[in-house]
KEVO-873655 format. One line per 8 residues: number of its first residue (from 0); their letters; for each residue y, x, z of C-alpha. Coordinates in steps of 0.02 Angstrom, whole numbers. Example, Ala and Ser with C-alpha at 12.3 -4.5 7.8 and 13.67 -1.06 7.14 Angstrom:
<sites>
0 = AS = -225,615,390  -53,684,357
</sites>
This chain:
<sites>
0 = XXXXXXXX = 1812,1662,416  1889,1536,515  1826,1394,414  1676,1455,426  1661,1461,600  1728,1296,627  1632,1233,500  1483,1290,608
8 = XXXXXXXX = 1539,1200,754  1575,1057,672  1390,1041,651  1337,1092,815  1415,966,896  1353,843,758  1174,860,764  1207,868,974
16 = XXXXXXXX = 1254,668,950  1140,642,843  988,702,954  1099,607,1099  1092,453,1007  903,477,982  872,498,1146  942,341,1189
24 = XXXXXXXX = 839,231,1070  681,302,1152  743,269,1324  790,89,1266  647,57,1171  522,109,1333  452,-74,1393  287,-97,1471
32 = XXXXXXXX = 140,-111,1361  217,19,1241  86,167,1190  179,325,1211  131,515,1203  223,617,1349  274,804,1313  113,879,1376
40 = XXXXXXXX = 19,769,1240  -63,640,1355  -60,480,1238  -43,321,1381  23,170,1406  169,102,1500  118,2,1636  301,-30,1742
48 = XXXXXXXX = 468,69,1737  587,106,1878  778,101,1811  833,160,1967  707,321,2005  699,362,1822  525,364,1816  378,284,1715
56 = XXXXXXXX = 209,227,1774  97,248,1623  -106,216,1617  -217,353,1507  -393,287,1527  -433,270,1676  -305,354,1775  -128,303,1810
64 = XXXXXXXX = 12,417,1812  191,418,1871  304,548,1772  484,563,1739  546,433,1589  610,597,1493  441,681,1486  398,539,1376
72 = XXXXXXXX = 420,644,1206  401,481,1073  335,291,1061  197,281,965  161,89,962  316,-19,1021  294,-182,1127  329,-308,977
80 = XXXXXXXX = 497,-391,1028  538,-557,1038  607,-673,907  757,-684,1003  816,-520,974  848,-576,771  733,-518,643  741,-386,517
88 = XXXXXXXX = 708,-385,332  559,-359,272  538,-186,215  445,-213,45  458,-28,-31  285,45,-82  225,174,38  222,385,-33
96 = XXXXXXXX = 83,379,-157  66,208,-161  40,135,-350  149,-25,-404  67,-153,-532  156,-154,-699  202,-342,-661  287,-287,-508
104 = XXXXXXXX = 403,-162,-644  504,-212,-772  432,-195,-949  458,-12,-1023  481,-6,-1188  321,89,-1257  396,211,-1412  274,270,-1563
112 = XXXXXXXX = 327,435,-1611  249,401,-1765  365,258,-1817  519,365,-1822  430,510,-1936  460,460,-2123  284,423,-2232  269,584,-2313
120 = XXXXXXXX = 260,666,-2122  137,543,-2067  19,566,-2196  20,751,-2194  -22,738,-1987  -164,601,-2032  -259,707,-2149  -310,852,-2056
128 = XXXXXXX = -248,827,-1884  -105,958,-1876  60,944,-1911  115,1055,-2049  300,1137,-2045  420,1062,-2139  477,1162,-2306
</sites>
């Protein structure tokens, strides 16, 4: 019972960092020109940040806003950053769904199911269509 229970808090403070640690990439990735969507669901953009006041001045169409930097709830399009912060490997996986060309895949090796019957079997399956049991 124990166990369990400190099993449980093992992963309560776990996921805590985790969403901690999330948290912080949003705040770090925040720059101006970034499209965000704030909590209430107001997509905008970020027009200046103050480090000191914590808060954000975004634009949403025509009107300007100031709110708090944590009532921005995720980034939808980051500012693209500069080649001086090192570059990243491509990421060349196909998409969910997406199809791959069979030159892009190694050759399978295509099996005939006939091939590995003996004669007799083949010829009783070629004559009528069905395969007959075996006696």
């Amino acid at each position: 019972m124990f166990g369990l229970i400190a099993v449980l808090i093992f992963f309560m403070f776990r996921n805590g960092k985790k969403r901690q640690q999330a948290m912080q990439e949003l705040q770090n990735s925040l720059r101006p020109g970034a499209e965000v969507m704030l909590q209430s669901g107001i997509f905008a953009t970020i027009e200046s940040i103050d480090e000191e006041e914590n808060r954000a001045t975004v634009r949403s169409g025509d009107s300007t806003i100031v709110v708090h930097r944590s009532a921005i709830a995720q980034v939808v399009k980051p500012v693209e950053a500069d080649a001086s912060e090192g570059e990243l490997a491509p990421d060349d996986d196909p998409e969910f769904g997406e199809r791959i060309s069979r030159e892009e895949t190694a050759a399978e090796p295509v099996i005939d199911l006939d091939a590995e019957k003996p004669a007799a079997d083949r010829d009783a399956d070629d004559e009528d269509g069905s395969e007959k049991p075996k006696a």
